[in-house]
Structure formats: C-alpha cells, structure tokens
C-alpha positions in Angstrom: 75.8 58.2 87.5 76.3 58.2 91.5 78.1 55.1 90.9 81.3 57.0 88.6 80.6 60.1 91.0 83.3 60.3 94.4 82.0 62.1 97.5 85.1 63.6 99.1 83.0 65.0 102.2 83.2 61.3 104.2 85.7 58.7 104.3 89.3 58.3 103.9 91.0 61.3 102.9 94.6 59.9 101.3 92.2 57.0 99.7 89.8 58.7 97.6 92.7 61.1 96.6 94.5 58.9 95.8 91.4 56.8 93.9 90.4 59.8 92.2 94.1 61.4 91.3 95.3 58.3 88.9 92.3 58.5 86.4 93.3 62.2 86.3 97.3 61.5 85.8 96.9 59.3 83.7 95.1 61.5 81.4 97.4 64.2 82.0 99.8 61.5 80.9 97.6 60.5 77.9 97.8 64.9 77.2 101.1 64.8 77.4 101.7 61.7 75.0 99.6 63.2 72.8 101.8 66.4 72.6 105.2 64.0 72.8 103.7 61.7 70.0 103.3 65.1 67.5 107.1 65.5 68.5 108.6 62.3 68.0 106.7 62.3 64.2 107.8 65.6 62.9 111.2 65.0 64.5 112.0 62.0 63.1 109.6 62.7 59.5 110.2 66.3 59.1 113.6 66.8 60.9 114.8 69.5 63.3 113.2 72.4 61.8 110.1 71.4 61.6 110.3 70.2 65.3 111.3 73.5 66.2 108.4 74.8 64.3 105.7 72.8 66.1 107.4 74.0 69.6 106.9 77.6 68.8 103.4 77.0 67.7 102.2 75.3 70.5 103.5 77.6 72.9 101.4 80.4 71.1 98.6 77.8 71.0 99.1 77.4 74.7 99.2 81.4 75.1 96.3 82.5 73.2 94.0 79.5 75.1 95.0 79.9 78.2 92.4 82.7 79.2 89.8 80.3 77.9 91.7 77.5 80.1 91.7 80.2 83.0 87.8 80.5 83.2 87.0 76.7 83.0 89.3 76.6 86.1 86.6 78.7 87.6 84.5 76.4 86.1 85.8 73.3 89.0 85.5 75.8 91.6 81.8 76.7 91.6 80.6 73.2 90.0 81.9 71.2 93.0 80.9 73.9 95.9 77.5 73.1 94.3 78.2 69.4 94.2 79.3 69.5 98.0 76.0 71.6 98.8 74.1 69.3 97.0 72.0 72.1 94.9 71.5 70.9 91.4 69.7 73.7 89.9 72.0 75.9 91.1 74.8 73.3 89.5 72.9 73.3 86.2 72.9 77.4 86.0 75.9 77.4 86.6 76.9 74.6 84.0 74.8 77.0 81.3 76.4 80.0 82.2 80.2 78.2 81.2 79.2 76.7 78.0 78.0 79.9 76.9 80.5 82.3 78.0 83.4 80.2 77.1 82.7 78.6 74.4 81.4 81.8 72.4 84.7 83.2 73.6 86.7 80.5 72.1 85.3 80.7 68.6 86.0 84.5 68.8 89.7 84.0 70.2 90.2 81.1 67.2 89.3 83.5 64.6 91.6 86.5 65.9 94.5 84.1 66.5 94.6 82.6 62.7 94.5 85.9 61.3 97.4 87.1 64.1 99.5 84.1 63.7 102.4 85.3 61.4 102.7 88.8 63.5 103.1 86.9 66.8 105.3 84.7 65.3 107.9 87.3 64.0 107.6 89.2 67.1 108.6 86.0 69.1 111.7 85.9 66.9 111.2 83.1 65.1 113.6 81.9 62.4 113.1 82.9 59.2 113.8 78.7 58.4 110.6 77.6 60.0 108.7 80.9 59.8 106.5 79.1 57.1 106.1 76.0 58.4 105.4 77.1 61.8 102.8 79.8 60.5 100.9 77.1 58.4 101.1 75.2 61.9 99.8 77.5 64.1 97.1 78.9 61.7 95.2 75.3 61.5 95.2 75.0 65.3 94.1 78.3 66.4 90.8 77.7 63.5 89.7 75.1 65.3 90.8 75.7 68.9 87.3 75.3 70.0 87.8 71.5 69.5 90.9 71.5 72.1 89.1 73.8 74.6 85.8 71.4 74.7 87.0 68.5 74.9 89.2 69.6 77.7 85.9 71.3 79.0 83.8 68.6 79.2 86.7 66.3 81.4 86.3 69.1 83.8 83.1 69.4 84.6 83.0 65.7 84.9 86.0 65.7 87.7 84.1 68.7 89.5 81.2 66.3 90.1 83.4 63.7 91.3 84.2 61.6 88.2 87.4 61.1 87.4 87.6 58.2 85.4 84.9 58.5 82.2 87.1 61.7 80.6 90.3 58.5 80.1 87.7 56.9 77.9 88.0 59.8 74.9 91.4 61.2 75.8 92.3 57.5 75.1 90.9 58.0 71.9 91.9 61.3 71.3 95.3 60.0 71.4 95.2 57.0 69.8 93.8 59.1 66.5 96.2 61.6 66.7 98.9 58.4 66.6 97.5 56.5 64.1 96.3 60.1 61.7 99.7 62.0 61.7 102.2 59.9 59.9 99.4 58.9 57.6 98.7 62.5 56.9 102.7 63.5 57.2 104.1 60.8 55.0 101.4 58.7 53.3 99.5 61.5 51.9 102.5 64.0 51.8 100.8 66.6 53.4 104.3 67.6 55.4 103.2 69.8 58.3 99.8 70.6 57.4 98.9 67.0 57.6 100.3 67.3 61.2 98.0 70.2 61.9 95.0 68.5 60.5 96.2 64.7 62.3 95.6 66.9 65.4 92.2 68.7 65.3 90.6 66.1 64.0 91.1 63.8 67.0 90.2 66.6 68.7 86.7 67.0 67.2 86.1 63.4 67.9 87.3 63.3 71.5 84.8 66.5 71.9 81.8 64.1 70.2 82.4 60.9 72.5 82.7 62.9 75.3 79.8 64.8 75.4 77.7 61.6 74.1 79.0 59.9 77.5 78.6 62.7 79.1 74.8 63.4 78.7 73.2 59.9 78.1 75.5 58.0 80.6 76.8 60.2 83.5 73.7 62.4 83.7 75.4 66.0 83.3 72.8 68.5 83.1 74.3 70.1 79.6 70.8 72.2 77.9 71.0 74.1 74.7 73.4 77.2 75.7 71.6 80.5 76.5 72.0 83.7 77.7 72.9 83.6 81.4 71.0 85.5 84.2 72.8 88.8 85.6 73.7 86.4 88.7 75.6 83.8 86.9 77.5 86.8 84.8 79.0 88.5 87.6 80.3 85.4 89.4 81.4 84.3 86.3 83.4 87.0 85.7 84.2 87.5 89.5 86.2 84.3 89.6 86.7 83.1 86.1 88.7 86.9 85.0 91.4 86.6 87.3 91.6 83.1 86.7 92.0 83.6 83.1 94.5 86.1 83.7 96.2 84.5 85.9 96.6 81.5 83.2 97.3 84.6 80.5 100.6 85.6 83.2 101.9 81.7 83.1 101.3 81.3 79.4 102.9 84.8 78.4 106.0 84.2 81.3 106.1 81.0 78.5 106.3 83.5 75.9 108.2 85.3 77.0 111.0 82.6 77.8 110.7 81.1 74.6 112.5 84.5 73.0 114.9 83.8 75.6 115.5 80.9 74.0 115.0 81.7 70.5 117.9 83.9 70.6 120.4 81.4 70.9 119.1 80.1 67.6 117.8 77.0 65.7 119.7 74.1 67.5 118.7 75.6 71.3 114.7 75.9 69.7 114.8 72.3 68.7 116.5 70.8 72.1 114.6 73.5 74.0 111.6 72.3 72.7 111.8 68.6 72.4 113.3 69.0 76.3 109.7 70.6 77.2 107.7 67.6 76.0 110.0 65.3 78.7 109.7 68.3 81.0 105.7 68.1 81.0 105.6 64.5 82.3 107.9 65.9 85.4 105.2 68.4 85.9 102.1 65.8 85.8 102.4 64.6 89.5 101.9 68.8 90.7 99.3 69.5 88.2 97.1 66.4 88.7 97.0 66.8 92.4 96.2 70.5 92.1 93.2 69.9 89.9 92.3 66.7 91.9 92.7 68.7 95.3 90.6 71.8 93.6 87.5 69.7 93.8 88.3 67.7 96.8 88.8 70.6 98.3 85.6 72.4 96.9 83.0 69.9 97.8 84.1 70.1 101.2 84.3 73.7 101.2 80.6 73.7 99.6 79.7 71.8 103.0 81.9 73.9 105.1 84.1 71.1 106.3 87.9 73.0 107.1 89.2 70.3 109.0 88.8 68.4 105.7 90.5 71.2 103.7 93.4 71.0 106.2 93.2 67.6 105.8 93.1 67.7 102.2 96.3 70.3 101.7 98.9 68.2 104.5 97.8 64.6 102.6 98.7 66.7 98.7 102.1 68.3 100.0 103.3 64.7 101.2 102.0 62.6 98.2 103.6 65.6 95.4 107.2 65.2 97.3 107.5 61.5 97.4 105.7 60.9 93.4 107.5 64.5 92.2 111.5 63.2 93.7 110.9 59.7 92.3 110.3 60.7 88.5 112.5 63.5 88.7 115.2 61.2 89.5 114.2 58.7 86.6 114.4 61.9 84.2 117.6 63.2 85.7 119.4 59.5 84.8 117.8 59.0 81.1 117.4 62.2 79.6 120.0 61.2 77.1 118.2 58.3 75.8 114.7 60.0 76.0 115.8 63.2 73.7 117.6 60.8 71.5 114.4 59.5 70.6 112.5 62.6 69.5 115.6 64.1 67.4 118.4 62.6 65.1 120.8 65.7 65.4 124.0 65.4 68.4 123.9 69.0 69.5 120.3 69.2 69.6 120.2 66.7 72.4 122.8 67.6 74.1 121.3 71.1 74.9 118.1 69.2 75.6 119.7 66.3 78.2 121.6 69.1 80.2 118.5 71.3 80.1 116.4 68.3 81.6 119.2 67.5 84.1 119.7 71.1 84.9 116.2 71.4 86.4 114.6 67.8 87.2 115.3 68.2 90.6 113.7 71.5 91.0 110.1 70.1 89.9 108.7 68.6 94.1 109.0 72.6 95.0 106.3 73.4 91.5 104.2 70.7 92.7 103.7 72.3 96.2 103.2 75.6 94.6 100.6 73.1 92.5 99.1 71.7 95.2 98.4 74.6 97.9 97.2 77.2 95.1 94.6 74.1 94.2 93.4 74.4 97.7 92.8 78.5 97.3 91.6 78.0 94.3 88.8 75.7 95.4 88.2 78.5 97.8 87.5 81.5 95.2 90.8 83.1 95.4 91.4 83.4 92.1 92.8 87.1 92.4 95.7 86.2 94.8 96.4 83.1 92.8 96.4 85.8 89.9 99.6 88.0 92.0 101.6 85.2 92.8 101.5 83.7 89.3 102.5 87.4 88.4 105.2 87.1 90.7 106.2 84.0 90.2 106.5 84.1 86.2 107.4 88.1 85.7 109.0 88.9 88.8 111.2 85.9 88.8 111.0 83.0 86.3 111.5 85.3 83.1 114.1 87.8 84.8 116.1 84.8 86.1 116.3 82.8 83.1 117.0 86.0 81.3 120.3 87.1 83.3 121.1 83.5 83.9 121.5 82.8 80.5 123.0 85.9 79.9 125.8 85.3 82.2 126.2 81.2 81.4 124.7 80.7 77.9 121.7 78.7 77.4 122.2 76.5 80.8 120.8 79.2 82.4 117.6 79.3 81.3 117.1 76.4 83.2 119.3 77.4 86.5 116.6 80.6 86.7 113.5 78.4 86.0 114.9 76.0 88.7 115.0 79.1 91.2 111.8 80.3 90.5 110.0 77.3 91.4 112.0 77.4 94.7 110.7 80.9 95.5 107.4 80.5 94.4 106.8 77.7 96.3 107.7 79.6 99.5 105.3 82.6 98.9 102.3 80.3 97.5 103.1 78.5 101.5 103.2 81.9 103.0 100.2 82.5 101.6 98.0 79.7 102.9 98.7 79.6 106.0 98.5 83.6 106.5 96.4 84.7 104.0 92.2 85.1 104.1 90.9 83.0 102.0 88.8 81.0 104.3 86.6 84.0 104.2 85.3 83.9 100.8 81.8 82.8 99.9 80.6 81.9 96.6 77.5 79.4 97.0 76.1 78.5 100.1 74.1 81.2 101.3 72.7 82.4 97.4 71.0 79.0 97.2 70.0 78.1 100.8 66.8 79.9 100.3 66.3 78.2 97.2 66.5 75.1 98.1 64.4 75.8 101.3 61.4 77.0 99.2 61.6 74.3 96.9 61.4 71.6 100.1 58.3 73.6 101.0 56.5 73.2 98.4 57.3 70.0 97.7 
C-alpha cells in the first residue's frame, strides 16, 4: 500500500505534483472521453436530436449530483489532514462517516430525481422534439446514480491518501465498457436511446466493483460495513461537506441555468451548444486536475502544519495551470472545426459550436487559477467562502453576462459572458487568498492529539 501512496510533506514540490497530477488528468481525460464517446454515438447513430437530448440530460444529471459531489469534496479535505497527521483511526471514522452519509443520500436523491425528471425537463425549456427521448434518458441515469457517485467516490478517497494512479485502472475500464456497450445496445439490439442509458450505468456498476475490490484487498483502505456515525463525525461532516455541496449545487444550477439561455435559441444552438461542451470539458481538465491534486497536497501538509509548503504548493499550481491551460487552448482554438465535425453531421450545428469553442478557448488559464487557489482553501476547510465566491462567480456574473450578452449579440454571447466571468472570478478567488483567514481554520489536529497520545501510552 505505502508503495502506490505519495507523501507530499518532504521532497520536491513541482515533482511529486507533477507525479501525482498526470494519473489524475488522465482520468479526468478518461471522464471526459467517456462523456465525448456517448456524444459521438448518439450524434452520428441517433442524429442531432438525440444529441441534443443527451446534453440536456446530463446537465440535469450533473445538477441533481452535484450536492452529493460537493460533500465527497469534503471528503479529500479531512481524509488527507488525517493522512498528513498520521492518525488512522481517526482516518477510518472519518472514511465511515462518508460512505454512510453520502451514499444513503444518493439512493434518496436517485429516486426523487427519476420521478422529477419530466418536470425539470419542461421547466428547462426543452423541446418538445427530444422531450421524450431526453426524459427516457435522464430517468435511467438518475435510478442508478448511485453507481456514478461510487465509483467516483472510491477514486477520491484513494488520491486523499496519496494514490493517484490505482483509480486509472477501473476508469479505464469504465470507459472502455461504455465504448464497446453503447453502439451494441444503440444499433445491434435497437434499443435507440435507452440502450444508451443502459450502455452507461452498467459500466458504471462495474467500475464501482473493480474499484472497491482493489481498493480493500490491494491498497489497504480501511472501508467496514457502513454504520451510524458518532455525533463528532456528523457535525464536521456537515460543517464542511454542506457548504461544499452547496457550493457545487450554485456551479451546477449557474449550468442550469445557462442551458435555458441556450435552449431559447432553439434546436440547432442545443445540439452545437452541447457537442461544444464535451470539447470544452477537455480545456477545463488542466484547472480541475490541479485543483483536486493541490486539495490533498495541500491537506497533508496542512494536517502537519507545514505553510511554507502550502505557499509552496499554490505559486508551483498557478505557474503549471498557465503554461498546460494556454497550450491546449490554443490547440482547441485552431481545430475546433474539425473536432465538432466529428460529433455531428449537420453544417449549422457546427458552426455554432466552432465559434462557441473559439469564442472562449482563450479564456480557460484565468478558470484554472480560480481552480487552483480555491483547491488550496479548500484543503484548508473553507468550504463556506469557496461557497460565496462560486455564488458570485456563477449568479452574480457568469449567468447575468451570458444572459445580456446574448441578448444583445445572439448566441455568441453566451460565450463572450462566460469568457468574462472566468476573468473576474479569478481575480476575487486571488483576492481572497492572499487576504482572506483561512489559515486559521482547524479541523483535525488537536481532536486527535490526545488520542493518539493515550493510545502510545498504553501501548
């Protein structure tokens, strides 16, 4: 186990991040290929419509998970404190206290959102032409969302102890299932997009099987049978992983709420909108590998109170994000043509979709600062500032902006205000660390010093 596990507390700084970030990218990578696969097999099987279907789901999917994915964010923070302060019964409460919480909330969040699905749905505007298909869509996923949330679960408590690498072994699969299982299930069996649906949850299921197998009899994680956490474990749950869900609840519904932005210019902008965001994911890897990367660099060396680390940690982040961020944004910015040709057979559809990716390419190094100094916070226990500036930063300006923007220049503009939102956001999140207090928070160190100092003396 110590073998797959990195200790960021010694050492080269740039290194280990750098050892430690490309397992993580390229399973963001793998993610994103995964979600990019889906789209080129119902653009090019089912057509436009049904691509335009799949886009709306997934952004509800996205929505109605993201409070789940907002907690197991807390879930890095506390884990690799623990890890740097080298308490393990204190990391296996804590580990107890996650699976339980979360993963009765996800059944519970599954259930509402299948029975919800054709209510969000027409509120979002969506057009009566894909209403069915994207219903049917949306309904399989949210039934067995649990499958997407452990999978995803498991890969994170892994990285909080330092392992990076084991969670590529059944994302790789995950994908390669989900490649092989949807144009059987689209085509071969004629199952249209149900069979997409289905494709898709079961490689989820078997991810979340491998995974936890590896997991337990390979890397040591201390997973027991879930039980009722103690009143401790509760409240710091709650105290970090609330506004952490929230905070994931503001991003995902500023997502929503762009999307009927964008369903208002009807079906041809959905499709290209939504084929565009696929392409536009990838630009956003770089940012959001190095802000979960830095989260538990950042964490085990806060566990062991090391801030010239941190400081260390954040300056190395900013100056790998604008050098990797520039380089593919450029690469986008030059073939977005060719790459939306490929998802969709229909000439206005990509048009909307290169201008959109060219439109706002360049605008992706400012998000990945933004991505890199809240990951530093984050691993501090500031999940309720975090919380306000995502507030800010999606309701304040990203939704207003591509709202009036587009008003005033047509669809183009959606982009144009996203563009200046990350600019603006970026500034506050810098403001913040460098002026705000959290350096001051405590979650770990002094509940288990005297736990670990009775256990030494009776030992």
């Amino acid at each position: 186990m110590q073998q797959q596990q990195l200790d960021f507390t010694e050492g080269s700084i740039m290194k280990k991040m750098i050892l430690f970030s490309w397992p993580i990218f390229v399973g963001n990578l793998l993610q994103s290929s995964y979600q990019i696969i889906d789209s080129l097999w119902v653009g090019n099987l089912l057509g436009a419509e049904a691509l335009g279907a799949v886009s709306i789901s997934a952004t509800v999917i996205f929505t109605m998970l993201s409070f789940i994915i907002g907690i197991n964010g807390a879930t890095l923070t506390v884990l690799s404190q623990h890890k740097g302060a080298g308490n393990q019964a204190g990391l296996a409460r804590s580990l107890n206290a996650f699976v339980f919480v979360l993963g009765s909330l996800a059944v519970m969040l599954g259930a509402l959102g299948f029975f919800l699905a054709p209510y969000i749905l027409r509120f979002m505007g969506t057009p009566e032409s894909i209403m069915p298909m994207a219903e049917t869509y949306l309904q399989i996923n949210m039934l067995f969302i649990f499958l997407l949330f452990g999978y995803n679960f498991v890969g994170t408590v892994l990285r909080a102890l330092g392992d990076s690498k084991t969670p590529l072994r059944f994302i790789f699969l995950a994908v390669i299932l989900n490649t092989i299982l949807t144009p059987i299930f689209i085509h071969v069996l004629g199952l249209g997009i149900q069979g997409a649906a289905i494709a898709t949850v079961l490689s989820q299921g078997t991810a979340l099987v491998v995974g936890l197998y590896i997991s337990i009899a390979h890397r040591g994680v201390p997973y027991s049978m879930p039980r009722l956490p103690d009143w401790e474990e509760f409240k710091r749950l709650f105290r970090l992983g609330l506004p952490s869900g929230l905070s994931m609840m503001a991003i995902s519904g500023g997502v929503l709420a762009i999307m009927t932005v964008v369903t208002s210019f009807g079906d041809t902008v959905v499709a290209g909108y939504g084929a565009a965001q696929r392409v536009d994911s990838l630009i956003m890897l770089p940012g959001l590998t190095l802000g979960s990367a830095i989260q538990s660099m950042a964490g085990q060396n806060i566990g062991a109170q090391l801030w010239d680390r941190v400081t260390a940690i954040a300056k190395s982040g900013v100056l790998l994000i604008l050098g990797v961020a520039t380089t593919i944004s450029l690469f986008v910015f030059l073939m977005s043509g060719i790459i939306m040709s490929a998802f969709v057979d229909d000439t206005e559809t990509v048009a909307f979709g290169s201008t959109y990716l060219q439109l706002v390419a360049f605008f992706y190094p400012f998000l990945g600062i933004n991505f890199v100094l809240n990951g530093i916070v984050r691993a501090a226990g500031a999940m309720v500032p975090v919380l306000i500036l995502n507030i800010v930063s999606f309701w304040v300006l990203r939704f207003p902006l591509a709202w009036l923007l587009s008003s005033w220049f047509g669809p183009e503009g959606i982009a144009v205000g996203i563009g200046l939102s990350f600019i603006i956001s970026a500034a506050i999140a810098a403001l913040y660390y460098r002026f705000g207090r959290w350096r001051n928070i405590q979650l770990v160190e002094n509940e288990d010093e005297g736990k670990e100092e009775s256990a030494s003396t009776r030992s």
